[in-house]
DSSP file (Angstrom, degrees, kcal/mol; ACC not computed):
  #  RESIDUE AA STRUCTURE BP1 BP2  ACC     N-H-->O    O-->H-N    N-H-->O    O-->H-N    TCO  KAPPA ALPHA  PHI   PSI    X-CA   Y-CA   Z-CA
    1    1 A X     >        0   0    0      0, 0.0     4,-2.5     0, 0.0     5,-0.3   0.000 360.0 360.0 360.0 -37.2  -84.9   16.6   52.8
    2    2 A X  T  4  +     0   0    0      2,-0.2    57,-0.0     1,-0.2    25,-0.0   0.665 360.0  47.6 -64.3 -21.9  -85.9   14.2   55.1
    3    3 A X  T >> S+     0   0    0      2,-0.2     4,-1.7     3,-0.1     3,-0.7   0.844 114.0  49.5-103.8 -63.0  -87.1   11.6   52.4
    4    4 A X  H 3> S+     0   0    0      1,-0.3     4,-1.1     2,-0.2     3,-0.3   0.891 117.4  46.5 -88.8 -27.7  -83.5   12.1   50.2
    5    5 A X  H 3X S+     0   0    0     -4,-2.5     4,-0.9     2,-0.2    -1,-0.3   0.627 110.5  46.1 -87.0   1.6  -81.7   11.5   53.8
    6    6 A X  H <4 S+     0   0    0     -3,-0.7    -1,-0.2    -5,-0.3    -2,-0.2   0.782 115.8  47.8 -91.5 -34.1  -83.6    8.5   55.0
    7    7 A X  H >X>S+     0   0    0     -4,-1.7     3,-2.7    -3,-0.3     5,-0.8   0.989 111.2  52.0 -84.8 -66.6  -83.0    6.9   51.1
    8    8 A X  H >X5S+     0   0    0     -4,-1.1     3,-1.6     1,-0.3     4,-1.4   0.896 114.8  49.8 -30.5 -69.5  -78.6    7.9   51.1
    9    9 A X  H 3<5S+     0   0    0     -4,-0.9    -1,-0.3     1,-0.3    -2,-0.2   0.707 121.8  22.1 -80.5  -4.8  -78.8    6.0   54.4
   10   10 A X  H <45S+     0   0    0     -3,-2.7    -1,-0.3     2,-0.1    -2,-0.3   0.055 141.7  14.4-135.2  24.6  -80.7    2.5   53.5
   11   11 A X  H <<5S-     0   0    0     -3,-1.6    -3,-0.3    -4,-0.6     3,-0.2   0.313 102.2-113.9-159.5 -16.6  -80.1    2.2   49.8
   12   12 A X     << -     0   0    0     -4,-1.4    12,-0.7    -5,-0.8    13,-0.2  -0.434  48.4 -57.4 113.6 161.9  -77.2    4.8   48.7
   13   13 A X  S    S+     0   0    0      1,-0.2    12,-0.8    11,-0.1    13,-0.5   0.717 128.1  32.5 -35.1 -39.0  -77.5    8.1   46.3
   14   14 A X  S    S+     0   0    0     -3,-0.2    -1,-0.2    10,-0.1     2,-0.2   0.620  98.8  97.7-132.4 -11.6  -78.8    7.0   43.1
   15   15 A X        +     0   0    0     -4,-0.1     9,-0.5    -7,-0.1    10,-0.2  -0.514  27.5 170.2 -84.4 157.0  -81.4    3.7   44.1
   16   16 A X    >   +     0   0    0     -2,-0.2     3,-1.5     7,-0.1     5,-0.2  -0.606  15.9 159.5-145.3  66.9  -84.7    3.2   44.5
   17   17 A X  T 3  S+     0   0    0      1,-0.3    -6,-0.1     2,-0.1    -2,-0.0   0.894  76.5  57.6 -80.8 -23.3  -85.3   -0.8   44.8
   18   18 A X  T 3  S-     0   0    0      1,-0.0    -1,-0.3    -3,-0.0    -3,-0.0   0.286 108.1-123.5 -83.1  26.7  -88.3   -0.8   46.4
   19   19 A X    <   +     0   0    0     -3,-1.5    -2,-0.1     1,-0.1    -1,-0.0   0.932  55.5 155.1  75.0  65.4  -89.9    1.4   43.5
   20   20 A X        -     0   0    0      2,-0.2    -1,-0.1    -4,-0.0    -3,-0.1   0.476  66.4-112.2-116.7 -13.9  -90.9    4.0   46.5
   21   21 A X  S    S+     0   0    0     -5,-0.2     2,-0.3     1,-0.1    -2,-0.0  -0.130  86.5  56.0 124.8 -35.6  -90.8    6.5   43.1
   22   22 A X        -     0   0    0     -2,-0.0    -2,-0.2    -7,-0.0     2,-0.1  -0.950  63.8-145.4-123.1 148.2  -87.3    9.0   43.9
   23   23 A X        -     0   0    0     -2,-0.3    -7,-0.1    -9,-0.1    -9,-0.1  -0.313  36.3-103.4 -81.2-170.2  -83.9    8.2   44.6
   24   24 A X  S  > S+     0   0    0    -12,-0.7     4,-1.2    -9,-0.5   -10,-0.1   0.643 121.0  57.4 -81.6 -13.2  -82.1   10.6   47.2
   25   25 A X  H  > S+     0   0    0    -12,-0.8     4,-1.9   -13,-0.2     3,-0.1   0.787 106.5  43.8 -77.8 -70.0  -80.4   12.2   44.7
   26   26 A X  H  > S+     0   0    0    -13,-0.5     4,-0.6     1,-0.2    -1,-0.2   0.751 110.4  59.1 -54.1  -3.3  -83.6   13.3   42.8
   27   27 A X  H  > S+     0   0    0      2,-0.1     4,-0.7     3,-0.1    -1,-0.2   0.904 108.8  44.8 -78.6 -52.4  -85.3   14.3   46.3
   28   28 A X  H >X S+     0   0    0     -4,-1.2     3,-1.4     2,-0.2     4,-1.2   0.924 113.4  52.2 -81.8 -66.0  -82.4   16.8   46.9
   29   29 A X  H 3X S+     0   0    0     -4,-1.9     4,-5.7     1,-0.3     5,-0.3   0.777 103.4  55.8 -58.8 -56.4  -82.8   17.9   43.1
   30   30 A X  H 3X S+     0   0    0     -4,-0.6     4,-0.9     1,-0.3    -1,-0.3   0.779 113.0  40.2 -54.8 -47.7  -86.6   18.7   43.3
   31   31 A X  H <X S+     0   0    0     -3,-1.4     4,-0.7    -4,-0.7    -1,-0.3   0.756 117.6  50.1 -93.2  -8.3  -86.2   21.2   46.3
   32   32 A X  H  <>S+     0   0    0     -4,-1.2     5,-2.3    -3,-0.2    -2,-0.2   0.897 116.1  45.5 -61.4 -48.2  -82.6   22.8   44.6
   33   33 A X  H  <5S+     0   0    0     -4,-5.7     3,-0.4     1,-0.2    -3,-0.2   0.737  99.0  66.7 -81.9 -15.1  -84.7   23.2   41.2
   34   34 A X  H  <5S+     0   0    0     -4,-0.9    -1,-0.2    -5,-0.3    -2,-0.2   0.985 111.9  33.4 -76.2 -54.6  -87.8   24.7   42.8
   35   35 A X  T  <5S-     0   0    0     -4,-0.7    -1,-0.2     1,-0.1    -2,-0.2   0.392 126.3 -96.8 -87.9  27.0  -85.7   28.1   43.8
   36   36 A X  T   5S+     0   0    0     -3,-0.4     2,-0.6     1,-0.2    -3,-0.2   0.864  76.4 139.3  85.6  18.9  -83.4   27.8   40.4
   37   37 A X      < -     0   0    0     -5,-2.3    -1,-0.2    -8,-0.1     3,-0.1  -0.775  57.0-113.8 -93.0 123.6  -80.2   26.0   41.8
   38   38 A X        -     0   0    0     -2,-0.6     3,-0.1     1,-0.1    -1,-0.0  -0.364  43.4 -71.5 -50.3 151.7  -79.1   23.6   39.4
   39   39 A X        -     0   0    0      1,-0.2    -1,-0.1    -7,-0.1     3,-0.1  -0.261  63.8 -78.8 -76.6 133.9  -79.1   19.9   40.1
   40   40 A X        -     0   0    0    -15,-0.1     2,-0.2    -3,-0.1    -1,-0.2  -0.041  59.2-116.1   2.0 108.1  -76.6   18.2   42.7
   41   41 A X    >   -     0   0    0      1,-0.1     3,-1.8    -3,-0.1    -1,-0.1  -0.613  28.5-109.9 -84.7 152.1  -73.2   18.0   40.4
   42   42 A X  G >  S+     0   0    0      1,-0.3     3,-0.6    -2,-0.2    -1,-0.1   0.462 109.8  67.1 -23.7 -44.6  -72.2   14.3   39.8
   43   43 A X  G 3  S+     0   0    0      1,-0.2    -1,-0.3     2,-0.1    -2,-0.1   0.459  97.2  50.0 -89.0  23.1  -69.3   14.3   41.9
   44   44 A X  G <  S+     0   0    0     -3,-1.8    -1,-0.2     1,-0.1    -2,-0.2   0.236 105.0  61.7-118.4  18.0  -71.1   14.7   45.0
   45   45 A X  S <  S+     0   0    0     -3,-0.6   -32,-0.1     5,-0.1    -2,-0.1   0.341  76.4  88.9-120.7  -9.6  -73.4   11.8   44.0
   46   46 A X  S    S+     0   0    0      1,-0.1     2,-0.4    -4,-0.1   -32,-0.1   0.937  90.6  34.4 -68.8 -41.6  -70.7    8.5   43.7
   47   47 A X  S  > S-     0   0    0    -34,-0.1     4,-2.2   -35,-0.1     5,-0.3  -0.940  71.7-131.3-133.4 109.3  -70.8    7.2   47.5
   48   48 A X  H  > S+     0   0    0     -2,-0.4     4,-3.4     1,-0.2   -36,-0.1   0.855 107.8  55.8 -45.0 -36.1  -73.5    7.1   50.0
   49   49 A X  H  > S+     0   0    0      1,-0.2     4,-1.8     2,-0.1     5,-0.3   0.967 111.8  46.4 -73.5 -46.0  -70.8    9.0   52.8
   50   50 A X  H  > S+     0   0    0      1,-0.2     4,-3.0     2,-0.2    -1,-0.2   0.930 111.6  43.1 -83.3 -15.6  -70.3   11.8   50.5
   51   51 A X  H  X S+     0   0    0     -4,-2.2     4,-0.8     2,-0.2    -1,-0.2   0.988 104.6  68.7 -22.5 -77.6  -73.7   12.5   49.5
   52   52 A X  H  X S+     0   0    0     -4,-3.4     4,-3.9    -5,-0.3     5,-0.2   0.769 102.9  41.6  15.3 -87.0  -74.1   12.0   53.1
   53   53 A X  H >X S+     0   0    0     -4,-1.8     4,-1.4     1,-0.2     3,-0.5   0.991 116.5  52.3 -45.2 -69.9  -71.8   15.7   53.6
   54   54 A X  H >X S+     0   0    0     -4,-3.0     4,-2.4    -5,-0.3     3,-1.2   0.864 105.4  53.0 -45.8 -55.7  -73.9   17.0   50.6
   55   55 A X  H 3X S+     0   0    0     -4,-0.8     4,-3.5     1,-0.2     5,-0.3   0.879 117.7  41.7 -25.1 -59.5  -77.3   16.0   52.5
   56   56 A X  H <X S+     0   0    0     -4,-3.9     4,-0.8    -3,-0.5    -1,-0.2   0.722 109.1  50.4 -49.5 -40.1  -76.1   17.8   55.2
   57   57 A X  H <X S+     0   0    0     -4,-1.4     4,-1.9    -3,-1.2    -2,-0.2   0.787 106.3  59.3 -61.8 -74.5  -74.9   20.4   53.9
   58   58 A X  H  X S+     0   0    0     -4,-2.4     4,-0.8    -5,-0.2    -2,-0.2   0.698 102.0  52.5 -18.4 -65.8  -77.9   20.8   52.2
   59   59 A X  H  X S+     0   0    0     -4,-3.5     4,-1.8     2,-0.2    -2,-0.2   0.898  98.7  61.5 -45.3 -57.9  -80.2   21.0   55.4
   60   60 A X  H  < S+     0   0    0     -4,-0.8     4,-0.2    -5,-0.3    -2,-0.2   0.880 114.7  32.5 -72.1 -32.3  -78.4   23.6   57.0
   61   61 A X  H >< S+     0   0    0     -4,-1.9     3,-0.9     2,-0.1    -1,-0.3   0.784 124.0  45.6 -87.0 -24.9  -79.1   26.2   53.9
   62   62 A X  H 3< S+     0   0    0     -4,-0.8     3,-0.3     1,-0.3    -2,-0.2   0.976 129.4  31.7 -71.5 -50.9  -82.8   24.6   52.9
   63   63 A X  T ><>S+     0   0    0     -4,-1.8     3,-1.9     1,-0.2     5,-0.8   0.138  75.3 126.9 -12.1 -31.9  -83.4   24.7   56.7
   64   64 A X  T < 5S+     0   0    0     -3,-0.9     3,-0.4     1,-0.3     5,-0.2   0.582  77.6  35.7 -61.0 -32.0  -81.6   27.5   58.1
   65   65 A X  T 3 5S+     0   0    0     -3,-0.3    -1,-0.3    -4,-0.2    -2,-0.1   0.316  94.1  81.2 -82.5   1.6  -84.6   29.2   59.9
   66   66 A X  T < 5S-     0   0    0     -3,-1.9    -1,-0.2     0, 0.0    -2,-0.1   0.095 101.2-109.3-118.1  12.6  -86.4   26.7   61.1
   67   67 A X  T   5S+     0   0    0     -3,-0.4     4,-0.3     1,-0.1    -3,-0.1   0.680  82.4 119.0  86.2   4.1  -84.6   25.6   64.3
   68   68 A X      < +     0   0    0     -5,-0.8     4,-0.5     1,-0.1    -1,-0.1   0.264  52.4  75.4 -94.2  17.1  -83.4   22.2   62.7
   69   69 A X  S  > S+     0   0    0      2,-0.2     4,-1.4    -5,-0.2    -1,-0.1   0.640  89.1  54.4 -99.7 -32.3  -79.6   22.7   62.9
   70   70 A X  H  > S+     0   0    0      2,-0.2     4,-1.4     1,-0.1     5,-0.1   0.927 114.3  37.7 -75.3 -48.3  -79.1   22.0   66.5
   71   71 A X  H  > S+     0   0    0     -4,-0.3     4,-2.7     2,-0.2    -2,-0.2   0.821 109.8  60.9 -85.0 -23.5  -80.7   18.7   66.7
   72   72 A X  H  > S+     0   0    0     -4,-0.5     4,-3.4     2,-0.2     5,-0.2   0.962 106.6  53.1 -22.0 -75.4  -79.3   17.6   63.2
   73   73 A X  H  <>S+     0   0    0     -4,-1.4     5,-1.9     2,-0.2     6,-1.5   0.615 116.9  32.2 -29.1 -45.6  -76.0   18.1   65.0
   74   74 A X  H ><5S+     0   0    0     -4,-1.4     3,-3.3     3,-0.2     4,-0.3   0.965 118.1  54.7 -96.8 -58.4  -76.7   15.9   68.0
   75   75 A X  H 3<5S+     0   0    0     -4,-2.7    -2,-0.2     1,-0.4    -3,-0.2   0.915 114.8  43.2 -49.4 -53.9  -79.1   13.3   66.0
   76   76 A X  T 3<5S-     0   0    0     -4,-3.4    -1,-0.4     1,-0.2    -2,-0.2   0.786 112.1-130.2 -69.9  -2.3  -76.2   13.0   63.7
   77   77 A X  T < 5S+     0   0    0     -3,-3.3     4,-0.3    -5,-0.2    -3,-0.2   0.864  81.9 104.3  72.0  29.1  -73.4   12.8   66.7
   78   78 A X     >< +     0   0    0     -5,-1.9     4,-2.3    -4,-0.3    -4,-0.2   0.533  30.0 100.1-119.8   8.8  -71.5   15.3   65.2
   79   79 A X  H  > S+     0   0    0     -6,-1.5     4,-2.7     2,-0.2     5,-0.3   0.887  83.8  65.4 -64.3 -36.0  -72.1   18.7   67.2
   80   80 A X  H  > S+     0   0    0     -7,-0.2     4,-1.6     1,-0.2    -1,-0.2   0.937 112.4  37.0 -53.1 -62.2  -68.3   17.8   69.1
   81   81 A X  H  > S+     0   0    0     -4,-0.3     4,-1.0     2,-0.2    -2,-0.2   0.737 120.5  41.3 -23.5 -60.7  -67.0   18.3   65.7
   82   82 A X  H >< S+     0   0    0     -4,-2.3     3,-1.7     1,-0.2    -1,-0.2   0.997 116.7  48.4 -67.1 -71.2  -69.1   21.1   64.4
   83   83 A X  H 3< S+     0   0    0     -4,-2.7    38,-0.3     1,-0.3    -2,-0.2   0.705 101.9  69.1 -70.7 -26.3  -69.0   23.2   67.8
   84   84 A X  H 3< S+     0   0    0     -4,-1.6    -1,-0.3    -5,-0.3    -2,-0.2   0.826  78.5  86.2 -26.0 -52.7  -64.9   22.7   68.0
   85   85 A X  S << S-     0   0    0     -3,-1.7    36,-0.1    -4,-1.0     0, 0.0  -0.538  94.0-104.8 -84.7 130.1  -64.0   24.9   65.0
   86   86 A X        -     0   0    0      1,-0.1    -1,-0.1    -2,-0.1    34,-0.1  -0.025  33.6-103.7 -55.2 145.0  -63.7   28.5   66.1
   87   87 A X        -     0   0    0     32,-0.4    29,-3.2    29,-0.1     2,-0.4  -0.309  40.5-163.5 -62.9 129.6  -66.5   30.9   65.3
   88   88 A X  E     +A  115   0A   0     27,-0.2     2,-0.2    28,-0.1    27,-0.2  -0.962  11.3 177.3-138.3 164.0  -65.4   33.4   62.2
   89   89 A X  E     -A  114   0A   0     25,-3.3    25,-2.6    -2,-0.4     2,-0.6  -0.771  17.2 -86.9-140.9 167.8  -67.1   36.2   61.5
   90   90 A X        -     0   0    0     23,-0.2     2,-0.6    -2,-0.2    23,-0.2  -0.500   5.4-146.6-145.3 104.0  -67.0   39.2   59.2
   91   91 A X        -     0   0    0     -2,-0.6     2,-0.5    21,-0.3    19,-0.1  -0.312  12.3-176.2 -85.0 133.7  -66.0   42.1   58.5
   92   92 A X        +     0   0    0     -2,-0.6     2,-0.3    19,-0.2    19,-0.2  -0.800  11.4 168.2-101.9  98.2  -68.0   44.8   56.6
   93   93 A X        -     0   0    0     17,-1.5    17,-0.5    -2,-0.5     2,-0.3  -0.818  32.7-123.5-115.6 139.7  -66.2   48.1   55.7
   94   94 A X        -     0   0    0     -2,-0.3    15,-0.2    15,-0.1     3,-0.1  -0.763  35.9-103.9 -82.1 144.6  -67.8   50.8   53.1
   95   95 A X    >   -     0   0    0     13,-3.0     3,-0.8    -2,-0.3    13,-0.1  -0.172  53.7 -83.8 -18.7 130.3  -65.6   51.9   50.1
   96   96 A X  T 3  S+     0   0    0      1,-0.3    -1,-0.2     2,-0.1    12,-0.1  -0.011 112.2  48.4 -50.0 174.1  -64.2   54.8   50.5
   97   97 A X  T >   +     0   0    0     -3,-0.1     3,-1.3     4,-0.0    -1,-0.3   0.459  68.6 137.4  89.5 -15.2  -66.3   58.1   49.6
   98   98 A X  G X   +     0   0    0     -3,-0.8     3,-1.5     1,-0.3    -2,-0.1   0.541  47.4  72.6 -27.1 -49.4  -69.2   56.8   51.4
   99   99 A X  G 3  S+     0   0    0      1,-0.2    -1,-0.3     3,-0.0    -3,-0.1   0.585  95.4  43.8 -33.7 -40.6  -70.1   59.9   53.1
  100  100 A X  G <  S+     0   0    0     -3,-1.3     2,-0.5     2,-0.0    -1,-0.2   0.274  83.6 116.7-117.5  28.2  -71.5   62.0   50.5
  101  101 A X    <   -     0   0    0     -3,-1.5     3,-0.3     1,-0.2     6,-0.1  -0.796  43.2-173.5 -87.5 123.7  -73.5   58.9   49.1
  102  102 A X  S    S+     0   0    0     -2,-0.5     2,-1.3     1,-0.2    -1,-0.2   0.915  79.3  61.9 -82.8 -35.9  -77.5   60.0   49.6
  103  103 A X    >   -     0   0    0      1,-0.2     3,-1.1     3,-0.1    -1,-0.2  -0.548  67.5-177.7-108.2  86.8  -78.5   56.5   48.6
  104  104 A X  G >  S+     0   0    0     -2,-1.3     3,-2.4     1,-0.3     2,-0.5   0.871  78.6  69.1 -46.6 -52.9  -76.9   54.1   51.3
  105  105 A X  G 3  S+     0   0    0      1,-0.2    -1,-0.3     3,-0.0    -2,-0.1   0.634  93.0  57.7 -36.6  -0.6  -78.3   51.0   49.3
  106  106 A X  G <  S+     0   0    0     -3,-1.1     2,-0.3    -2,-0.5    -1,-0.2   0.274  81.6 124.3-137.0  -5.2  -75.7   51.7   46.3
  107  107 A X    <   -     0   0    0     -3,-2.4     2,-0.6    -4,-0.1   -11,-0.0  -0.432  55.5-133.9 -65.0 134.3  -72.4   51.5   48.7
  108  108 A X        -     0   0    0     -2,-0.3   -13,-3.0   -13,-0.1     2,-0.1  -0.844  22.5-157.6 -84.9 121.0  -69.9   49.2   47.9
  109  109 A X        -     0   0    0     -2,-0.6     2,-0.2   -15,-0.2   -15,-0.1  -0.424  17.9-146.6 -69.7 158.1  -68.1   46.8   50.5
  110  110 A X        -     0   0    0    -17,-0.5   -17,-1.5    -2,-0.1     2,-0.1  -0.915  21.9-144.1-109.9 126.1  -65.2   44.9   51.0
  111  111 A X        +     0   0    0     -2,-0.2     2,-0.3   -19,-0.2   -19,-0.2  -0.419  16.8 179.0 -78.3 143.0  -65.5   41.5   53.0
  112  112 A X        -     0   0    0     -2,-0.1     2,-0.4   -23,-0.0   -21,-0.3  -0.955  17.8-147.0-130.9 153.9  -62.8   40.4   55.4
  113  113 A X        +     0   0    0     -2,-0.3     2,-0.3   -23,-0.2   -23,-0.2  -0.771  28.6 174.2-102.5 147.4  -63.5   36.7   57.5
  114  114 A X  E     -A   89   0A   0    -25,-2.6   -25,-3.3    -2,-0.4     2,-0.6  -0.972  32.9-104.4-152.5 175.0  -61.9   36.8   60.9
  115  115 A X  E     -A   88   0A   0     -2,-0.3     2,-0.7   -27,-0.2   -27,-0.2  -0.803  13.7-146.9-108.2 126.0  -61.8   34.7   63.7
  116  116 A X    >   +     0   0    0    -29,-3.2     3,-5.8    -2,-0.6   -29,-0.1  -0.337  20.7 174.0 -89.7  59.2  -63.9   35.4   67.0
  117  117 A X  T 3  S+     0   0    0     -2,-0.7    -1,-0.1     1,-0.3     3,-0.1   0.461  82.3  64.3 -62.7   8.7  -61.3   33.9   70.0
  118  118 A X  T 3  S+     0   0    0      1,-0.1     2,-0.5   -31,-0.1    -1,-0.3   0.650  88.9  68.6 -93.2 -16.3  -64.1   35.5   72.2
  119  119 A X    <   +     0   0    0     -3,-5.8     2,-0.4   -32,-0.1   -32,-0.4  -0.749  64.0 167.4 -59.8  60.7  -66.7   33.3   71.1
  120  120 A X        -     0   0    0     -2,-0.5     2,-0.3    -3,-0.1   -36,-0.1  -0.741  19.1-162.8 -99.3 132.9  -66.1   30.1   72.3
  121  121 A X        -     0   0    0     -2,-0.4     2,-0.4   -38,-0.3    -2,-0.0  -0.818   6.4-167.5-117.4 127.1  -68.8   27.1   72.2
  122  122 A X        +     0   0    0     -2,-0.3     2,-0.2     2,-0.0   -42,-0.0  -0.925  18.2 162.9-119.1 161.3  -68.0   23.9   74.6
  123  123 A X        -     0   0    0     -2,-0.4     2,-0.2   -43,-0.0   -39,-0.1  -0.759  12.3-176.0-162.6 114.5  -70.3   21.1   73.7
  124  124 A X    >   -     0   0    0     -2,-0.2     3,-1.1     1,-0.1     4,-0.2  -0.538  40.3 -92.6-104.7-173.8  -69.4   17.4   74.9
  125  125 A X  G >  S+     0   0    0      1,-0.2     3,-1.3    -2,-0.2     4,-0.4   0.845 120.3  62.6 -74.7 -19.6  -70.7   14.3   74.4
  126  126 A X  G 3  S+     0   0    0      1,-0.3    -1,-0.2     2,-0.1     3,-0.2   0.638  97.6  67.3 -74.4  -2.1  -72.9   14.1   77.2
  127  127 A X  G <  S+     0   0    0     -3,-1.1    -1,-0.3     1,-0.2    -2,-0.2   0.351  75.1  79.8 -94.9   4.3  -74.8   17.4   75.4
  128  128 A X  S <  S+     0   0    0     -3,-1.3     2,-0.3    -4,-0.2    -1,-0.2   0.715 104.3  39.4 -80.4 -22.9  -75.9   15.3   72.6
  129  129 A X  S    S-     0   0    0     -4,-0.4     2,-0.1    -3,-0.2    -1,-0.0  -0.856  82.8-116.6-119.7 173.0  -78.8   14.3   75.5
  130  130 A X        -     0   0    0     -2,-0.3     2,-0.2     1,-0.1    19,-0.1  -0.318  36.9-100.1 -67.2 154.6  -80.9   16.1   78.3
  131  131 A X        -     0   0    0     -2,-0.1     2,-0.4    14,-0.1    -1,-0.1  -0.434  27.6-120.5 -39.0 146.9  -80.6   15.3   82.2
  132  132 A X      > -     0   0    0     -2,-0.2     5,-0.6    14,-0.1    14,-0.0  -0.908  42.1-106.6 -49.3  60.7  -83.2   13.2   83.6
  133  133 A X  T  >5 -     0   0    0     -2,-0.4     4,-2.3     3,-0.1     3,-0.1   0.387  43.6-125.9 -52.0 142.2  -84.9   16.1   86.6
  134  134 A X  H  >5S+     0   0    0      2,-0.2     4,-3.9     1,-0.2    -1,-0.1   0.922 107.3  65.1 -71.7 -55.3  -82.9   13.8   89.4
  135  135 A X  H  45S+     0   0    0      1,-0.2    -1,-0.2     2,-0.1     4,-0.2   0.883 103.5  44.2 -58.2 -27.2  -86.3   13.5   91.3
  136  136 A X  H >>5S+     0   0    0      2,-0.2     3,-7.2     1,-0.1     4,-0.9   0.995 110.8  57.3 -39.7 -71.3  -87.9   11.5   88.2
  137  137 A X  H ><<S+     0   0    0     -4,-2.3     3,-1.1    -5,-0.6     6,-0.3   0.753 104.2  49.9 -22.4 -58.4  -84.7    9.6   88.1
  138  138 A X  T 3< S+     0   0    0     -4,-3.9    -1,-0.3     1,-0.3    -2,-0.2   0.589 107.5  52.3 -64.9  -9.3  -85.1    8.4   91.8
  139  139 A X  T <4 S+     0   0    0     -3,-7.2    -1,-0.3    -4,-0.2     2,-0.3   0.478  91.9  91.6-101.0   7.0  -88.7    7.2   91.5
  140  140 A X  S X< S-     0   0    0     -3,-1.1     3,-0.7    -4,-0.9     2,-0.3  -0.782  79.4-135.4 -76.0 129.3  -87.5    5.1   88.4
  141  141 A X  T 3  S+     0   0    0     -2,-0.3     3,-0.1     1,-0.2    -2,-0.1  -0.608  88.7   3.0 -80.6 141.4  -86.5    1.5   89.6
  142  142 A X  T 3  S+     0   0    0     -2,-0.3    -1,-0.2     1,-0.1     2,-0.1   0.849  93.7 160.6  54.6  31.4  -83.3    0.5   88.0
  143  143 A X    <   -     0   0    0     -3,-0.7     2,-0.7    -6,-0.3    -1,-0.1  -0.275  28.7-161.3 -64.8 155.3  -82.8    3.9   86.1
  144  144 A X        -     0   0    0     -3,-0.1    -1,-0.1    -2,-0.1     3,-0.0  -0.804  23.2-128.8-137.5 105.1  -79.6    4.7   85.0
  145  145 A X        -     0   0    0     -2,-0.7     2,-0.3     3,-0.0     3,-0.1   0.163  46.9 -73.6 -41.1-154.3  -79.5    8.7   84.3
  146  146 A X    >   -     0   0    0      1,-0.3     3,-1.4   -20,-0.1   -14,-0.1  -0.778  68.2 -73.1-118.7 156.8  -78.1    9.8   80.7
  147  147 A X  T 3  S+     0   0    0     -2,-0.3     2,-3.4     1,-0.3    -1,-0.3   0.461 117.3   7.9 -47.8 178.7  -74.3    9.4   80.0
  148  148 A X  T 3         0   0    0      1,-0.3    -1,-0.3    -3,-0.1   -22,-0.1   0.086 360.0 360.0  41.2 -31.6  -72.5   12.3   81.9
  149  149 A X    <         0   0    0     -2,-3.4    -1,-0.3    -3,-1.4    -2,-0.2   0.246 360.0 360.0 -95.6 360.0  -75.1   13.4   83.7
């Protein structure tokens, strides 16, 4: 993932001029096709910025456990964005008749999405970095702490 976002950003979706052996598209394909997803469709392949979204996109399912979504978010500068849109959530009711099912695995659902206005996420731009600890700061000559902070 890293390899097909590094190529989208210095040559586009579908090149390889320095003969480095994959484009980004065909990086992204290679970890889709290993668990049986079908290849990146065509239209998500024209334009390095919409790849871009796919790349991303990408990450966050190939990724999802591994603690790389928060710092994705700030590397890319986009966590104001992300963390803005309300938290939804979902609700999971059994079919009726449920009760006199012995084998709970074999219930049927219905999904509903809702919105969680009790969940609220602030994230500004001065959270894309860390504080300096203020006593470092002061032994620094000419330091200037990080943005906000």
């Amino acid at each position: 993932m890293d390899y097909a976002e590094a190529m989208n950003e210095a040559y586009g979706p579908n090149a390889d001029p320095q003969g480095y052996g994959l484009t980004a598209v065909q990086a992204v394909n290679i970890v889709r096709n290993r668990v049986g997803m079908p290849d990146v469709l065509q239209e998500f392949t024209g334009s390095r910025e919409v790849f871009r979204d796919k790349i991303r996109n990408e990450r966050a399912v190939e990724l999802m456990w591994e603690n790389h979504r928060w710092h994705d978010l700030r590397r890319w500068m986009i966590a104001e964005e992300v963390f803005s849109q309300p938290i939804r959530g979902l609700m999971v009711t059994p079919q009726q008749g449920h009760q006199q099912i012995q084998d709970k695995s074999t219930l049927n659902f219905t999904y509903q999405e809702i919105d969680l206005p009790t969940e609220q996420r602030v994230f500004q731009l001065r959270h894309h970095w860390y504080p300096v600890a203020l006593s470092d700061a002061q032994n620094l000559f000419n330091f200037q702490q990080n943005p906000g902070w």
